[in-house]
C-alpha positions in Angstrom: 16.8 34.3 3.6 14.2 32.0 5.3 13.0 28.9 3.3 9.5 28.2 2.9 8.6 24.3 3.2 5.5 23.4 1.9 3.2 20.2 0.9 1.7 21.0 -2.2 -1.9 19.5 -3.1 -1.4 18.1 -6.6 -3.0 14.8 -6.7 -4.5 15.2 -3.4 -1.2 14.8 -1.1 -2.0 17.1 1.3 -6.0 15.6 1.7 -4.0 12.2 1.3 -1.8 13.1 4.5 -4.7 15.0 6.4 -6.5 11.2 6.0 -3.8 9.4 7.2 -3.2 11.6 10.3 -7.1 10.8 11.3 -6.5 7.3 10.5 -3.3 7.5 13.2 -5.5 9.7 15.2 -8.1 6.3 15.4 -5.6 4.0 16.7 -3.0 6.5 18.5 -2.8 6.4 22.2 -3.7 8.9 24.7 -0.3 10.3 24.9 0.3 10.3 21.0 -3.0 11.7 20.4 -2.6 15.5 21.4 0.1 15.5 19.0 -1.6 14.4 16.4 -4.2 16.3 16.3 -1.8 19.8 17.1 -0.2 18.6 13.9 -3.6 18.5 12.0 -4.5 21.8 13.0 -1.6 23.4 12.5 -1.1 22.0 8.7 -5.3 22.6 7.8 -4.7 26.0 9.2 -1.5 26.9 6.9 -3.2 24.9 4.0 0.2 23.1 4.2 2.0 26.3 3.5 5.0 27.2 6.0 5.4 24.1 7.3 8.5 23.7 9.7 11.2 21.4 9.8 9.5 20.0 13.0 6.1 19.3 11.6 7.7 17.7 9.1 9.6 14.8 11.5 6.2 14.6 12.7 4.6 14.0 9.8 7.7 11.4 9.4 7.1 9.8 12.6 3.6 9.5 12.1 4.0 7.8 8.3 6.4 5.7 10.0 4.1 3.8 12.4 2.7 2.5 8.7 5.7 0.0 8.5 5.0 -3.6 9.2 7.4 -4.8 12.0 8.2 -7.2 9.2 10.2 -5.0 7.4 11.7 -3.0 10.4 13.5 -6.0 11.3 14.9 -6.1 7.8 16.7 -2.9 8.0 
C-alpha cells in the first residue's frame, strides 16, 4: 500500500511554505529558479496533497538556504 504524504493547512503551514518558496523565488538564481517555481506549482496544484518524497527534499533544500552561515559552521 502506497503512502500518501501530505502538508496539512492548520495554522497556515502550507500558505506559510507557499510564502517562503516566493520569497526564495526573489533571491534564487537563474538556475535555482525553474525549480522553484516547478515546486510551487506542483504543491498549489495538489493543495499539498500527494506530495512525494522528492518535493519534499526540495522543500528541505529550499528551507535550508534560511540558515545563517553562522550556524552552519557550528554543526
Amino acid at each position: 500500500m502506497e503512502s500518501t504524504y501530505y502538508i496539512t493547512n492548520k495554522n497556515n503551514q502550507l500558505l506559510e511554505l507557499i510564502n517562503t518558496i516566493d520569497y526564495m523565488a526573489s533571491e534564487a538564481t537563474v538556475e535555482e529558479l525553474d525549480c522553484i517555481v516547478k515546486l510551487k506549482e506542483e504543491l498549489i496544484a495538489k493543495d499539498g496533497i500527494h506530495v512525494s518524497p522528492d518535493q519534499y527534499n526540495s522543500i528541505i533544500s529550499i528551507l535550508l538556504k534560511f540558515v545563517p552561515t553562522y550556524i552552519k559552521d557550528v554543526c
